[in-house]
N, C-alpha and C positions, 0 to 999 in steps of 0.2 A: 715422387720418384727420386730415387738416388744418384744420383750424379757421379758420385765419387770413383766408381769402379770404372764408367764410361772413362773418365779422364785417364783414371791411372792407364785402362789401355791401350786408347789412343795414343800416349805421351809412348808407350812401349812399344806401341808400332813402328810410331815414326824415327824413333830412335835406332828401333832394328833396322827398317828402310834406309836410312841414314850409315848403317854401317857401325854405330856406336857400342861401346865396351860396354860389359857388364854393370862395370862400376859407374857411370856414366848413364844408365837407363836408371839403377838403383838411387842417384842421385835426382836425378829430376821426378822421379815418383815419389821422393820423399817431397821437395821442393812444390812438387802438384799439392800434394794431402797437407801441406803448413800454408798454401794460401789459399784453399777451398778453406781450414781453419779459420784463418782471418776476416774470409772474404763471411761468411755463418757470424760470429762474432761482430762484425763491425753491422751484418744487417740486423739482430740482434737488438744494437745497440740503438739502431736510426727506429725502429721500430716503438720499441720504450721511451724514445725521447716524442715522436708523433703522437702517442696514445694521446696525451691531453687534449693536443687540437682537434685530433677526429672527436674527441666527446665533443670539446665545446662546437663544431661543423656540425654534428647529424644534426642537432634540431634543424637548423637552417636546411639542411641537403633532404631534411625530409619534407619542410614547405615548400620548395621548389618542385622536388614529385607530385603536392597533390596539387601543385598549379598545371603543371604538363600534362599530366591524366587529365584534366577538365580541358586543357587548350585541346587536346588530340582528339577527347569526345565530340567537342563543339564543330573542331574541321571536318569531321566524318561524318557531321549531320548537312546533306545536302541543301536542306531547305533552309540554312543557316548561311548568312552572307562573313565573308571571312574578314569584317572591320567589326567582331568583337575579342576584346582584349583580355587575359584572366590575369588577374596582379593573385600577389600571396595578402592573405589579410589574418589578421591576427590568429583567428581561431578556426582558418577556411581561405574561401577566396572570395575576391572582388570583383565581377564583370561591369567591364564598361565598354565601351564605344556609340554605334548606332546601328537599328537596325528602321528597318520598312515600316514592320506593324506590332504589333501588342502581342499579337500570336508569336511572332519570332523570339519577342523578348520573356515570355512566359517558357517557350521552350528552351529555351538557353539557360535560364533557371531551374528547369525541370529536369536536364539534361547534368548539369552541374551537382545537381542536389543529388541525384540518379549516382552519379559518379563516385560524389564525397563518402556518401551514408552518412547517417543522422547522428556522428559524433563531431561534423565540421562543420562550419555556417557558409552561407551562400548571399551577399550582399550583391543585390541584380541592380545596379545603377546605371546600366545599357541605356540609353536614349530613343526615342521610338519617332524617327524624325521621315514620314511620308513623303514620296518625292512629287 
């Protein structure tokens, strides 16, 4: 959306509102469209100067997603007690904590692996400690 035309008539409103001369509306409409100018240019500039960091951030921002997609599958499965943990692991994720039984902790793997697809790894280190 373009902005620029909004401003310029706003700035023309108020100025008429205002009671203001010709030459006096013509001036602050120019004054609007040199620091919409500036304000385009300097984001521009911030923009060009972040690019490097957002490349070197995605890998990272994208291991932190497939850890939350597996944490959010795990929460949503009822039969699953909410003290297991999903870390990012090199090429996938890690679960750990404890669960009841053997069944819990095969489904929190299956559930994981369900989630990843078969181009991430699922390291199930959950503990399976019966009360």
């Amino acid at each position: 959306m373009n902005i620029k035309p909004i401003r310029a008539m706003a700035a023309l409103c108020l100025a008429g509102v205002a009671g203001c001369s010709q030459q006096t509306i013509e001036s602050a409409t120019r004054d609007t469209a040199k620091n919409i100018q500036v304000v385009e240019r300097e984001a521009r500039e911030a923009e060009r100067k972040a690019r490097p960091h957002v490349a070197k951030l995605k890998p990272q921002v994208q291991k932190v997603g497939v850890a939350a997609r597996v944490a959010v599958a795990l929460k949503a499965n009822e039969n699953l007690p909410p003290t297991i943990r999903v870390d990012t692991a090199e090429n996938g994720v890690r679960l750990r904590g404890t669960v009841k039984t053997r069944t819990q902790k095969a489904l929190a793997g299956r559930i994981a692996r369900d989630t990843l697809g078969n181009d991430k790894t699922v390291r199930n280190e959950i503990e399976v400690k019966p009360e």
